[in-house]
mmCIF file of the N, C-alpha and C atoms, coordinates in Angstrom:
data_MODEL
# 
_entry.id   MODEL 
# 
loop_
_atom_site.group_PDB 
_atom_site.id 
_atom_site.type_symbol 
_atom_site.label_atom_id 
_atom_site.label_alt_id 
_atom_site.label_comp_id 
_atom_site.label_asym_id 
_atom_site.label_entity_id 
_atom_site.label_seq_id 
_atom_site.pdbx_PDB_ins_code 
_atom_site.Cartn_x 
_atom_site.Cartn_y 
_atom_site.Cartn_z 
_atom_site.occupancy 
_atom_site.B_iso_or_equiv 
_atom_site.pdbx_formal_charge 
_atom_site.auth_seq_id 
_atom_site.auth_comp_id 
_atom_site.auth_asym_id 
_atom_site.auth_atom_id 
_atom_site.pdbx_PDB_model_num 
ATOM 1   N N  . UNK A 1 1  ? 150.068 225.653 250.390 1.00 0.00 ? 1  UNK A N  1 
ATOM 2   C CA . UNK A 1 1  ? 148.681 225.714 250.747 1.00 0.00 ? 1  UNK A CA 1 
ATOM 3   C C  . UNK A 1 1  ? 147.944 224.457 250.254 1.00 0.00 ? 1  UNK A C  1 
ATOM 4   N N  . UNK A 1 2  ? 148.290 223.800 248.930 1.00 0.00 ? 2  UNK A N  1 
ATOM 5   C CA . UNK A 1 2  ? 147.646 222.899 248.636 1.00 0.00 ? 2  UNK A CA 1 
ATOM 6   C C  . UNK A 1 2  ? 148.232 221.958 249.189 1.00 0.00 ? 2  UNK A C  1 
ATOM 7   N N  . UNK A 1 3  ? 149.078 221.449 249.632 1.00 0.00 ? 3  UNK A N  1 
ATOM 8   C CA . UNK A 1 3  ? 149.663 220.240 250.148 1.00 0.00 ? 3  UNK A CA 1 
ATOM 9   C C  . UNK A 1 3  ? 148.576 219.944 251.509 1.00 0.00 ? 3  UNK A C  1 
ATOM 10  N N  . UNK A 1 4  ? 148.435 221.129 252.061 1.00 0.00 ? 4  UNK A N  1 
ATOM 11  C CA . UNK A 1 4  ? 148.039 220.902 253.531 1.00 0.00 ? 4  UNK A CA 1 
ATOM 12  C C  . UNK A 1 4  ? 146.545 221.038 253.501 1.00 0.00 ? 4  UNK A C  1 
ATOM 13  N N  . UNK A 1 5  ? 146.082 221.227 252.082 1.00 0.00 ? 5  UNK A N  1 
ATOM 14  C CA . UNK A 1 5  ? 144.622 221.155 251.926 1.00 0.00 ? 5  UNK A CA 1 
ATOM 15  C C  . UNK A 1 5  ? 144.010 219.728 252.128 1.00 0.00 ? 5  UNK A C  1 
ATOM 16  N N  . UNK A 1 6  ? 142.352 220.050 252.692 1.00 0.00 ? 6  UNK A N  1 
ATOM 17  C CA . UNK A 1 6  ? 141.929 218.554 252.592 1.00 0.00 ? 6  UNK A CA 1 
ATOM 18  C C  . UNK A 1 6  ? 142.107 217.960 251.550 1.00 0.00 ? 6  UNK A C  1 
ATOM 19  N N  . UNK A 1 7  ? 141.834 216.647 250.995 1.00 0.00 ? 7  UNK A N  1 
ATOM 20  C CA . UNK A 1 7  ? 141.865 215.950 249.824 1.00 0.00 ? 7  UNK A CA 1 
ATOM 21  C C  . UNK A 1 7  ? 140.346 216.529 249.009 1.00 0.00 ? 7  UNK A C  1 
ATOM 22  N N  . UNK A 1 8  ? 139.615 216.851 249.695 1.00 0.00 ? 8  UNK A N  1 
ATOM 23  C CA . UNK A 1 8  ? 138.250 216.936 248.851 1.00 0.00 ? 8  UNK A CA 1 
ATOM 24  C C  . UNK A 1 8  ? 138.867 218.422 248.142 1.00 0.00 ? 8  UNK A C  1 
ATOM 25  N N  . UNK A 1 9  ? 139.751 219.051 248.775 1.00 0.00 ? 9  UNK A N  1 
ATOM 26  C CA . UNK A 1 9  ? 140.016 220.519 247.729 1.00 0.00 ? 9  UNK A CA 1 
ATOM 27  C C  . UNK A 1 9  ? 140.222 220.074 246.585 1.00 0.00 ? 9  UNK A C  1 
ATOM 28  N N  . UNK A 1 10 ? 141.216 219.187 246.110 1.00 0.00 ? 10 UNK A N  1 
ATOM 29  C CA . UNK A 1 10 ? 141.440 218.899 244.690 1.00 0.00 ? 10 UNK A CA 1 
ATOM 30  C C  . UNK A 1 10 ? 140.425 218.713 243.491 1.00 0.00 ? 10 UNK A C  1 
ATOM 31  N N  . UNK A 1 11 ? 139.119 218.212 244.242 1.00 0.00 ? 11 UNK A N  1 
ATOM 32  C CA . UNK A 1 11 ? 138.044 217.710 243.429 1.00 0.00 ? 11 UNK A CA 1 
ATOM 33  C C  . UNK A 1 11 ? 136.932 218.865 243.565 1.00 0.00 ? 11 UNK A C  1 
ATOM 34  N N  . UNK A 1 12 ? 137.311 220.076 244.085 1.00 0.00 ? 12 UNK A N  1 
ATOM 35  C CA . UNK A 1 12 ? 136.520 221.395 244.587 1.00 0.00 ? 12 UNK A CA 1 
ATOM 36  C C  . UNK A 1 12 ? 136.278 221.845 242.833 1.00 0.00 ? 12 UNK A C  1 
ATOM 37  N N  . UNK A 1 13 ? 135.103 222.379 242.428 1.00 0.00 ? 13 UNK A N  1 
ATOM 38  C CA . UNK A 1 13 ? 135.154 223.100 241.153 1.00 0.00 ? 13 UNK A CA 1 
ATOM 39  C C  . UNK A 1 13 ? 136.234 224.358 241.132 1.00 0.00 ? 13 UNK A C  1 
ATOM 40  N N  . UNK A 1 14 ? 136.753 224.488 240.029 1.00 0.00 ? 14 UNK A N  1 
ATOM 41  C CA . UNK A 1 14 ? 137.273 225.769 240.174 1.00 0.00 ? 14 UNK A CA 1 
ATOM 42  C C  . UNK A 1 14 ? 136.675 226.840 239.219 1.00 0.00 ? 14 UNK A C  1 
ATOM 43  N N  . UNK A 1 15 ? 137.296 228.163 238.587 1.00 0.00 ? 15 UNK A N  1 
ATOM 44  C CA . UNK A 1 15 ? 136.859 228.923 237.925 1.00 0.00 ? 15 UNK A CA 1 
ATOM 45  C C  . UNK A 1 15 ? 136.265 228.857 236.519 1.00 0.00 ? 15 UNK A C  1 
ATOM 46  N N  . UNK A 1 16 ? 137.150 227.714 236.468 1.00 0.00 ? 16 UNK A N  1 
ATOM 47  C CA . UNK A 1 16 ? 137.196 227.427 234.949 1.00 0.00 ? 16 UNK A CA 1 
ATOM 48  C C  . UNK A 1 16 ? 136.497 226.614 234.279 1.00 0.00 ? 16 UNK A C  1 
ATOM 49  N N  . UNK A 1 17 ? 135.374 226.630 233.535 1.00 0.00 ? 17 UNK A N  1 
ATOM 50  C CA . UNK A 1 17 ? 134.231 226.064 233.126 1.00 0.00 ? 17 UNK A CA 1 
ATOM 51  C C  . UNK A 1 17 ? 134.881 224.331 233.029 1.00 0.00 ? 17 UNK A C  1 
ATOM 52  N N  . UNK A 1 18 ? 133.999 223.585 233.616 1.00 0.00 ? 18 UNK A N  1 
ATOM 53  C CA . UNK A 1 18 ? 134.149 222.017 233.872 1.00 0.00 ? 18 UNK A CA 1 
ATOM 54  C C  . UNK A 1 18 ? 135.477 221.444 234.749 1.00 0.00 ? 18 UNK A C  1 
ATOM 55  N N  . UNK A 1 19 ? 136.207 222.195 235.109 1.00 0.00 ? 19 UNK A N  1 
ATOM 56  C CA . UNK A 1 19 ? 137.515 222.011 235.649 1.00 0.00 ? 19 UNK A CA 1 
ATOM 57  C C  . UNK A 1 19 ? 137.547 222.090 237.372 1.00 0.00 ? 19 UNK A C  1 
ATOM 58  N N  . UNK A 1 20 ? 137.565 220.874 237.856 1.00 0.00 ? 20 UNK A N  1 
ATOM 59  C CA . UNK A 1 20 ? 138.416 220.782 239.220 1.00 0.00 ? 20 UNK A CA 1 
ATOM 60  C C  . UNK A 1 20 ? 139.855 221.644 239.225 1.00 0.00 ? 20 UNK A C  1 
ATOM 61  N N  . UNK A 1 21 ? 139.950 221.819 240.889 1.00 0.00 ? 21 UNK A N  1 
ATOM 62  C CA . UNK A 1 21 ? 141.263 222.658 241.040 1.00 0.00 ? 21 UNK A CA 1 
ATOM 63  C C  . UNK A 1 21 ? 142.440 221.449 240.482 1.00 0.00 ? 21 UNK A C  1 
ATOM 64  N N  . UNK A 1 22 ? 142.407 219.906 240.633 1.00 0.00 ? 22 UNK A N  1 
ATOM 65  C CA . UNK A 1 22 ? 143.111 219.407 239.853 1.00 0.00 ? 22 UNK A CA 1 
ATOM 66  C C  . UNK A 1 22 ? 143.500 219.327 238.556 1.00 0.00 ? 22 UNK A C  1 
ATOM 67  N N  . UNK A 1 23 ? 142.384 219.729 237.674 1.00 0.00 ? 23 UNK A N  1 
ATOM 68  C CA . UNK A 1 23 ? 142.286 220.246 235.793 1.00 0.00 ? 23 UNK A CA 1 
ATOM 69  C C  . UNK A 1 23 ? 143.720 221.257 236.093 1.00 0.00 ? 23 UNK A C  1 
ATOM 70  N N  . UNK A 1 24 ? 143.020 222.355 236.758 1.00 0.00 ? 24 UNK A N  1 
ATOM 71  C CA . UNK A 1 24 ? 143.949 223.747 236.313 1.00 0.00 ? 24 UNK A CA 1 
ATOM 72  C C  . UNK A 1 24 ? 145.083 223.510 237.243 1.00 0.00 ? 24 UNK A C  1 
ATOM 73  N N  . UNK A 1 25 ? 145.712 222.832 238.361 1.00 0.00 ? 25 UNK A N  1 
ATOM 74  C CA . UNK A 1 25 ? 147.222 222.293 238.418 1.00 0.00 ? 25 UNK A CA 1 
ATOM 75  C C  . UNK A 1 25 ? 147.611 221.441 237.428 1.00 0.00 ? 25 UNK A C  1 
ATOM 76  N N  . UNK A 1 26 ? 146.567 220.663 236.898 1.00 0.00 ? 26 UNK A N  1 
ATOM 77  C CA . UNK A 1 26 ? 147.305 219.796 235.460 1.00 0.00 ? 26 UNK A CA 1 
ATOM 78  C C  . UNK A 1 26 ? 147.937 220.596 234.617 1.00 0.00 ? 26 UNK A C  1 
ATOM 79  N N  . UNK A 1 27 ? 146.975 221.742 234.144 1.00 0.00 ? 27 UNK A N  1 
ATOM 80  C CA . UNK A 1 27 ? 147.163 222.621 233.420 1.00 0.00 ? 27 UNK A CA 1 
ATOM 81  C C  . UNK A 1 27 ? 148.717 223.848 234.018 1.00 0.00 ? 27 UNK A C  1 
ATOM 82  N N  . UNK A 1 28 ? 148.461 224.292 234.465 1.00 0.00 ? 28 UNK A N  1 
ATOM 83  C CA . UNK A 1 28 ? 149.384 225.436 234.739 1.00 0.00 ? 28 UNK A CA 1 
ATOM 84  C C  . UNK A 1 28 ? 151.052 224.219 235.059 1.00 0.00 ? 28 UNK A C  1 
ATOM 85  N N  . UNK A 1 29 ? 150.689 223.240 235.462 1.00 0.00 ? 29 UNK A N  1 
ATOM 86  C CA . UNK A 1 29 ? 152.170 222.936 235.695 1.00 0.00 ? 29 UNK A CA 1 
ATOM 87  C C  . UNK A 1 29 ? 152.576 222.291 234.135 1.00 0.00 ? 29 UNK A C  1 
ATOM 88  N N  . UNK A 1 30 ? 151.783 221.631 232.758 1.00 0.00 ? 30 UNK A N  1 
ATOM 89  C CA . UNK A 1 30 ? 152.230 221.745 231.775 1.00 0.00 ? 30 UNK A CA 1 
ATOM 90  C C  . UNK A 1 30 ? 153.330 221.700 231.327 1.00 0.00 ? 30 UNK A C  1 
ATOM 91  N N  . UNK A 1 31 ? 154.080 223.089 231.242 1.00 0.00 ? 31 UNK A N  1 
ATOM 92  C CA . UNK A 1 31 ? 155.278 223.265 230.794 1.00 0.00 ? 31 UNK A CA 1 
ATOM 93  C C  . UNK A 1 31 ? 156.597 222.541 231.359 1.00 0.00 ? 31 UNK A C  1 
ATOM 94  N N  . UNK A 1 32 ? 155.774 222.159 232.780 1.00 0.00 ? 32 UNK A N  1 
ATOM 95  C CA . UNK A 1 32 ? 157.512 221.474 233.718 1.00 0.00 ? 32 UNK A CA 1 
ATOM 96  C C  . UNK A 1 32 ? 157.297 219.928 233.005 1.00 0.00 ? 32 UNK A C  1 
ATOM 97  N N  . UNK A 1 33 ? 155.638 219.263 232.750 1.00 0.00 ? 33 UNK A N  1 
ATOM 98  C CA . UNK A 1 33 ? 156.113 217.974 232.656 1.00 0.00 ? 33 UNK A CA 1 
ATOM 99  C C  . UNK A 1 33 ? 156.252 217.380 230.963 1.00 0.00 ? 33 UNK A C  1 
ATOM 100 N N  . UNK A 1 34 ? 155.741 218.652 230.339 1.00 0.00 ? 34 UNK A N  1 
ATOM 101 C CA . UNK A 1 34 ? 156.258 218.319 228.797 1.00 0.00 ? 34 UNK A CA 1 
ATOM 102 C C  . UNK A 1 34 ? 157.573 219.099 228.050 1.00 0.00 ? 34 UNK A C  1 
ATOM 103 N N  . UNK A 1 35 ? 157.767 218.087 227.541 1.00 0.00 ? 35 UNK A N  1 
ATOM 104 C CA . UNK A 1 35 ? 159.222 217.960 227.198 1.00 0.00 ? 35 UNK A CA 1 
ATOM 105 C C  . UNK A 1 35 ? 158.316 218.867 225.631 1.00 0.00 ? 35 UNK A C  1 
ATOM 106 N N  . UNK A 1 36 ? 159.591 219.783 224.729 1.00 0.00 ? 36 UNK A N  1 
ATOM 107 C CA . UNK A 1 36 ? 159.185 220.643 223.497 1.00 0.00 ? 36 UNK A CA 1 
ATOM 108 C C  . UNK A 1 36 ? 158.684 219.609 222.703 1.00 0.00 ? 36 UNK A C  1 
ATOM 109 N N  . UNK A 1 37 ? 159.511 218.326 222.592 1.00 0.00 ? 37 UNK A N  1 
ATOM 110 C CA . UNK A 1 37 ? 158.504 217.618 221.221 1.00 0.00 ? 37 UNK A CA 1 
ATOM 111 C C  . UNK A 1 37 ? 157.569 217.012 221.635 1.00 0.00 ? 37 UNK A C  1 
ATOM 112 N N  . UNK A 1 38 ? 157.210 216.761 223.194 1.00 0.00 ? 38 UNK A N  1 
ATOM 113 C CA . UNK A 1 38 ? 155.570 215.954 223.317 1.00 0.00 ? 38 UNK A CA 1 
ATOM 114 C C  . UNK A 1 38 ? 155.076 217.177 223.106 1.00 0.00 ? 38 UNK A C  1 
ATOM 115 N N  . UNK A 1 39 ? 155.202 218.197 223.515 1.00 0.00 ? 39 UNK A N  1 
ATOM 116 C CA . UNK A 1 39 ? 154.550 219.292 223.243 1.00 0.00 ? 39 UNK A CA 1 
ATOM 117 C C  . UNK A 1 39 ? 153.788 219.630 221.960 1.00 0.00 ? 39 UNK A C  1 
ATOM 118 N N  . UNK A 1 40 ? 154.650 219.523 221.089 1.00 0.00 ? 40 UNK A N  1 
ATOM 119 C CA . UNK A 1 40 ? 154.251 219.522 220.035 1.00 0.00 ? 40 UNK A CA 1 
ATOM 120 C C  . UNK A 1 40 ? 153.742 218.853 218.739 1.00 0.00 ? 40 UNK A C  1 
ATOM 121 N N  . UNK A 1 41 ? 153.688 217.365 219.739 1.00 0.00 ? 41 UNK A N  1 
ATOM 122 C CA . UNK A 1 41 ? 153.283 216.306 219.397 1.00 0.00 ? 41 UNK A CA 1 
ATOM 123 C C  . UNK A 1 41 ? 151.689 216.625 219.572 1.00 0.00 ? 41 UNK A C  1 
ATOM 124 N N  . UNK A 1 42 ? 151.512 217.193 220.759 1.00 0.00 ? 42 UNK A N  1 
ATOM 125 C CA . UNK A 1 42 ? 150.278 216.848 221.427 1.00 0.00 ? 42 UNK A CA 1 
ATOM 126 C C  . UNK A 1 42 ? 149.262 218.159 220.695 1.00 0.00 ? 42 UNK A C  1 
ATOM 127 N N  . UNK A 1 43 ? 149.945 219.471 220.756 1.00 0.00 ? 43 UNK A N  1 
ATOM 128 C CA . UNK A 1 43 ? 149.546 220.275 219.608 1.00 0.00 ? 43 UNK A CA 1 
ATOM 129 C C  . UNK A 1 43 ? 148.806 219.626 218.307 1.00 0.00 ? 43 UNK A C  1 
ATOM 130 N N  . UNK A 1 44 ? 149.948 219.092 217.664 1.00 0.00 ? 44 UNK A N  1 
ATOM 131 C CA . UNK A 1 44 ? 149.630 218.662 216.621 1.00 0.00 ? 44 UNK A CA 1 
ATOM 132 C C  . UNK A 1 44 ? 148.047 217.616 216.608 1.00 0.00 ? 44 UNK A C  1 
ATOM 133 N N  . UNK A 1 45 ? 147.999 216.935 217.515 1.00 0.00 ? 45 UNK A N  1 
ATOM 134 C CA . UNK A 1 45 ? 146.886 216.242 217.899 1.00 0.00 ? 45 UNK A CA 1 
ATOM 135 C C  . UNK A 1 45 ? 145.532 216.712 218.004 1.00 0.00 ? 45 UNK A C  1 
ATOM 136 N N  . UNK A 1 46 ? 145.838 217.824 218.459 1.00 0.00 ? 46 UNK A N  1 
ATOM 137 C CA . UNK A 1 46 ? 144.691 218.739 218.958 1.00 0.00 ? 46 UNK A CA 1 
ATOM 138 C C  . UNK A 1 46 ? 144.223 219.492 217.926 1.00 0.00 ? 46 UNK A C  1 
ATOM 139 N N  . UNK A 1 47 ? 145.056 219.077 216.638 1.00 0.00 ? 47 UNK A N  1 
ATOM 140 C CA . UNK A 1 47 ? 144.739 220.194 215.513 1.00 0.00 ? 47 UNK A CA 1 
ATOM 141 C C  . UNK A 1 47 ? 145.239 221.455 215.282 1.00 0.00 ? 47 UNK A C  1 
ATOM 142 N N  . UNK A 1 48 ? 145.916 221.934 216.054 1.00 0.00 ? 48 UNK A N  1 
ATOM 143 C CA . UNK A 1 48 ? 146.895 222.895 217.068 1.00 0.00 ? 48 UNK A CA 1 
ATOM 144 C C  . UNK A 1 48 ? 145.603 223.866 217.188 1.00 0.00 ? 48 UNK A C  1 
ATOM 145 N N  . UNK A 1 49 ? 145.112 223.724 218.116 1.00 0.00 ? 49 UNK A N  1 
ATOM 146 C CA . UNK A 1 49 ? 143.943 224.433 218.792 1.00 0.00 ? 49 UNK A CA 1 
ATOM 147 C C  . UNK A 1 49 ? 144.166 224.161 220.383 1.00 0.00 ? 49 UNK A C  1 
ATOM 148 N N  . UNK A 1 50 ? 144.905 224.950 221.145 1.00 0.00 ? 50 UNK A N  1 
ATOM 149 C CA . UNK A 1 50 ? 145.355 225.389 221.992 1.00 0.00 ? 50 UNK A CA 1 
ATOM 150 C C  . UNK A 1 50 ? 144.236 224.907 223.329 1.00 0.00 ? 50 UNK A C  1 
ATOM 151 N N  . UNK A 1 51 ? 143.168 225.664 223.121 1.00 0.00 ? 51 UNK A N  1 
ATOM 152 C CA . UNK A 1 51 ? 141.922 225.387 223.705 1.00 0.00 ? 51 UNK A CA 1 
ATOM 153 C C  . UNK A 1 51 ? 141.839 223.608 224.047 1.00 0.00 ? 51 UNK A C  1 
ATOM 154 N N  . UNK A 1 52 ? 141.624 222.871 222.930 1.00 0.00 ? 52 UNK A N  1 
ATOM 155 C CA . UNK A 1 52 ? 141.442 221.215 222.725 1.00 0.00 ? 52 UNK A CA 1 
ATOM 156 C C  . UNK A 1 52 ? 143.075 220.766 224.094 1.00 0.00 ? 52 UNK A C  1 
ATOM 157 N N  . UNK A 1 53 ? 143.966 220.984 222.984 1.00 0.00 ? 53 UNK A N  1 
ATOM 158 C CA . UNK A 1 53 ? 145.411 220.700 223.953 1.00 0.00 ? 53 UNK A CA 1 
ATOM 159 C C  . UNK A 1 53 ? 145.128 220.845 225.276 1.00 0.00 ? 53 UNK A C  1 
ATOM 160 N N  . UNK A 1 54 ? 144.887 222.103 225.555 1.00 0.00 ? 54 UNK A N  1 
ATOM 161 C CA . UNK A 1 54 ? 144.786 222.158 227.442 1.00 0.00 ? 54 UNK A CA 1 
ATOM 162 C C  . UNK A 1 54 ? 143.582 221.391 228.176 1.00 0.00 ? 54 UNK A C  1 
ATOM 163 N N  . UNK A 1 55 ? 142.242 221.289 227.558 1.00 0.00 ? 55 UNK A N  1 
ATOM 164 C CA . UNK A 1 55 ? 141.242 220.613 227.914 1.00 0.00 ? 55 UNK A CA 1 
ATOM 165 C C  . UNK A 1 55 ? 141.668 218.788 227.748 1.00 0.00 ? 55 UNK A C  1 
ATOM 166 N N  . UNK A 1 56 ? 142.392 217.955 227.304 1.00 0.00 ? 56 UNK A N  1 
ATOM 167 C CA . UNK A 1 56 ? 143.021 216.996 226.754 1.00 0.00 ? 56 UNK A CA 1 
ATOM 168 C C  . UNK A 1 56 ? 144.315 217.081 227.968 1.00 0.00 ? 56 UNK A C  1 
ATOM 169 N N  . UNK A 1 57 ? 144.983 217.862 227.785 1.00 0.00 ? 57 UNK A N  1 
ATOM 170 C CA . UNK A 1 57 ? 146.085 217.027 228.867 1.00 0.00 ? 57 UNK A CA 1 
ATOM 171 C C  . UNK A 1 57 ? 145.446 217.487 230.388 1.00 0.00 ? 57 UNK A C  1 
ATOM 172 N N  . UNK A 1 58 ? 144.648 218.841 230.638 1.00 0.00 ? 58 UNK A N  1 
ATOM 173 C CA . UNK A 1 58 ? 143.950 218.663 231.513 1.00 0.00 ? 58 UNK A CA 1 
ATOM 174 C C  . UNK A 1 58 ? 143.493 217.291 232.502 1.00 0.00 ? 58 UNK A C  1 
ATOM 175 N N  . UNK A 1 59 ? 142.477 216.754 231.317 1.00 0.00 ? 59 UNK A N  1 
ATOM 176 C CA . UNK A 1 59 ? 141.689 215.536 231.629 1.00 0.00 ? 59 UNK A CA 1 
ATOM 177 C C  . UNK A 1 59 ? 142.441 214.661 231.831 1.00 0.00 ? 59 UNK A C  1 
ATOM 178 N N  . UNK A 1 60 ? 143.420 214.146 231.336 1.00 0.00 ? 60 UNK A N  1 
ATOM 179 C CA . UNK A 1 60 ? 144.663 213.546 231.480 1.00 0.00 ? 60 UNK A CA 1 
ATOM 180 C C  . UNK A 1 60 ? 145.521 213.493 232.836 1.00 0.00 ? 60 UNK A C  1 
ATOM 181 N N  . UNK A 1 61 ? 146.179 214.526 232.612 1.00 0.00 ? 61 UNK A N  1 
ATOM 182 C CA . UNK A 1 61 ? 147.026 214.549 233.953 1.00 0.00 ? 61 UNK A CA 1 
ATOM 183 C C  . UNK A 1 61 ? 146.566 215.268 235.384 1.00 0.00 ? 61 UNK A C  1 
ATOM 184 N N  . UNK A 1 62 ? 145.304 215.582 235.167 1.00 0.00 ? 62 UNK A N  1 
ATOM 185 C CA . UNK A 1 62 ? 144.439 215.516 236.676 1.00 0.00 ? 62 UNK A CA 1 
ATOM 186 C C  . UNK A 1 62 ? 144.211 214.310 237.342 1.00 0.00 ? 62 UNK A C  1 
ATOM 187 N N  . UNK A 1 63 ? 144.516 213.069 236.966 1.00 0.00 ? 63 UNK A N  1 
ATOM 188 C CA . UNK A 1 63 ? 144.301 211.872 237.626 1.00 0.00 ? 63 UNK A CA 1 
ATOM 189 C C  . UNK A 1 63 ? 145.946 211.533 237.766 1.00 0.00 ? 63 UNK A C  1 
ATOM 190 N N  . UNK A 1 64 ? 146.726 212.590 238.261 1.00 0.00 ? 64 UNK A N  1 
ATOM 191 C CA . UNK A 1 64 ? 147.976 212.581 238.279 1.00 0.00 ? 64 UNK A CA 1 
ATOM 192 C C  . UNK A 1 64 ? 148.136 212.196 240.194 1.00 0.00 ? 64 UNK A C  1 
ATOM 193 N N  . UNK A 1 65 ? 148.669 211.028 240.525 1.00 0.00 ? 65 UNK A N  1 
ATOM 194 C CA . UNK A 1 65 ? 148.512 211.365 242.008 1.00 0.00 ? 65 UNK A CA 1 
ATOM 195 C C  . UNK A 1 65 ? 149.071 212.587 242.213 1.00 0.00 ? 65 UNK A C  1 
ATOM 196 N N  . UNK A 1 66 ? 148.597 213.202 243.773 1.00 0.00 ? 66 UNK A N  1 
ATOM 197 C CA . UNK A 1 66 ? 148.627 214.691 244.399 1.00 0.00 ? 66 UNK A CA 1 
ATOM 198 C C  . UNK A 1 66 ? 149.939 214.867 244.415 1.00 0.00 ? 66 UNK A C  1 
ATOM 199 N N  . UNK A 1 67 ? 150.641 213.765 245.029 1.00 0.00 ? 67 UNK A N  1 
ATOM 200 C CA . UNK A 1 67 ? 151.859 214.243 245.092 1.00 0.00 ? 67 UNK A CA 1 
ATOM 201 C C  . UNK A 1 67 ? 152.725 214.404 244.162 1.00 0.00 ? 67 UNK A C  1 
ATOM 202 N N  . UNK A 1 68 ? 152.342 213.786 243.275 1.00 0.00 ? 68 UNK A N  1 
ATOM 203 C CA . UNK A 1 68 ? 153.122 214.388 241.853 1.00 0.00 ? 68 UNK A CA 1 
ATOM 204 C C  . UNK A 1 68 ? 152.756 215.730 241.271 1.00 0.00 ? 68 UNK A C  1 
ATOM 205 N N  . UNK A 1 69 ? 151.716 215.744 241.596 1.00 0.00 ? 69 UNK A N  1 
ATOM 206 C CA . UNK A 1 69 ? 151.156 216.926 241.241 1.00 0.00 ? 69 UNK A CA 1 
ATOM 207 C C  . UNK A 1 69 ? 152.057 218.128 241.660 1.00 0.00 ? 69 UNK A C  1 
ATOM 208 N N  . UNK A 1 70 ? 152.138 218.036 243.089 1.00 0.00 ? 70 UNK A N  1 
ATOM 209 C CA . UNK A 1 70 ? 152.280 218.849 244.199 1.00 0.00 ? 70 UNK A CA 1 
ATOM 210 C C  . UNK A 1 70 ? 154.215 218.800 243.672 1.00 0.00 ? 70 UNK A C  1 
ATOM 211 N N  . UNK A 1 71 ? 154.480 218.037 243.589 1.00 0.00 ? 71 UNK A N  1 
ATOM 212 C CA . UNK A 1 71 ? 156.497 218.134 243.410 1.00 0.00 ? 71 UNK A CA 1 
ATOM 213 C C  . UNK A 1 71 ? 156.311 218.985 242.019 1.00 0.00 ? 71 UNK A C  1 
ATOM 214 N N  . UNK A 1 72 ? 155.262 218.664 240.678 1.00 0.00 ? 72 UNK A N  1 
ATOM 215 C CA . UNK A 1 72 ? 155.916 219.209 239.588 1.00 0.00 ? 72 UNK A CA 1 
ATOM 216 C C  . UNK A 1 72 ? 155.501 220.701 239.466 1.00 0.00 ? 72 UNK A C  1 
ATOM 217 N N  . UNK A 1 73 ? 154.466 220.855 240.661 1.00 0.00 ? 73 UNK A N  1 
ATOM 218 C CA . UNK A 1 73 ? 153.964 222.567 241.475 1.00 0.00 ? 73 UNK A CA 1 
ATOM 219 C C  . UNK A 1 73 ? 155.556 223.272 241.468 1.00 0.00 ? 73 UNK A C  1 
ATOM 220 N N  . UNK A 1 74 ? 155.690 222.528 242.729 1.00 0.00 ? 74 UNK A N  1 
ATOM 221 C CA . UNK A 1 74 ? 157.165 222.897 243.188 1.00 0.00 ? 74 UNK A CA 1 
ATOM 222 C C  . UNK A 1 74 ? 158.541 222.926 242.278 1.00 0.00 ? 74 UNK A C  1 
ATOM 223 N N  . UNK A 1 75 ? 158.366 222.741 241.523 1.00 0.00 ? 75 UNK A N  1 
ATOM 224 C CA . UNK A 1 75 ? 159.412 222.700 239.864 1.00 0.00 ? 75 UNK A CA 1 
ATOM 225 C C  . UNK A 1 75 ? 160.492 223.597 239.887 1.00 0.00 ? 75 UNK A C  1 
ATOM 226 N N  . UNK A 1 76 ? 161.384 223.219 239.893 1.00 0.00 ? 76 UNK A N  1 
ATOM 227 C CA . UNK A 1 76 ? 162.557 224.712 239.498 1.00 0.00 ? 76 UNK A CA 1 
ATOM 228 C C  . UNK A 1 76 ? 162.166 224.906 237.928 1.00 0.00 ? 76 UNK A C  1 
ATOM 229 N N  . UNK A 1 77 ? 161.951 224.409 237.229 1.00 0.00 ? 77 UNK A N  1 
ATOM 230 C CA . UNK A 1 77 ? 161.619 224.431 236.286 1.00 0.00 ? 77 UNK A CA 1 
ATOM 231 C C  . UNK A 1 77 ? 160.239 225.536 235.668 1.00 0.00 ? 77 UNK A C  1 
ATOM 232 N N  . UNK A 1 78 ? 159.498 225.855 236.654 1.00 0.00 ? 78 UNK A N  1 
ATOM 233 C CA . UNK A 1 78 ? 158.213 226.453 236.526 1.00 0.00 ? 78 UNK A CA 1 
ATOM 234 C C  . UNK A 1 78 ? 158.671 227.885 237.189 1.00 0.00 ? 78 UNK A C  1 
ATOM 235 N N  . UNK A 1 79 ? 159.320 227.981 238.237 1.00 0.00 ? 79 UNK A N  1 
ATOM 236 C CA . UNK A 1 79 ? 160.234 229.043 238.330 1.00 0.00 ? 79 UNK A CA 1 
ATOM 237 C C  . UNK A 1 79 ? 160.898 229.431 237.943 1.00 0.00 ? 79 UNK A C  1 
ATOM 238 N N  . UNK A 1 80 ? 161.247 229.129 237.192 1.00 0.00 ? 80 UNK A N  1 
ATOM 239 C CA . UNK A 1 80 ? 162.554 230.211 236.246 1.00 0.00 ? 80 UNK A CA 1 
ATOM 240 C C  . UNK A 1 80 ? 162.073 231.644 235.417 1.00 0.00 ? 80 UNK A C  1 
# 
């Protein structure tokens, strides 16, 4: 559905206070593009405040081009 969405969907607000639908694909795909020790690298950064971490790689990897976006969607990795 998102592939075949216009481009302005990505930059659409979504539910989630300050977050484009690109924030929360940054977010939810997460786990496929961090490896356990950036993970916990990035934790550690954040103070390990969970909240900070997701708002932070959010902002981050929303300026992820779409199509990367869109392959690490598609993840065997996020499926399992």
């Amino acid at each position: 559905m998102l592939a075949a969405a216009p481009a302005e969907t990505w930059d659409a607000p979504s539910l989630c206070e300050n977050w484009q639908v690109r924030h929360v694909i940054a977010h939810v795909t997460m786990p496929a593009r961090l490896a356990p020790a950036q993970f916990d690298a990035e934790m550690a950064a954040s103070g390990e405040d969970f909240t900070v971490l997701s708002d932070t790689i959010a902002a981050r990897d929303a300026s992820l081009p779409v199509s990367d976006q869109l392959d690490v969607l598609r993840s065997r990795s996020l499926h399992e």
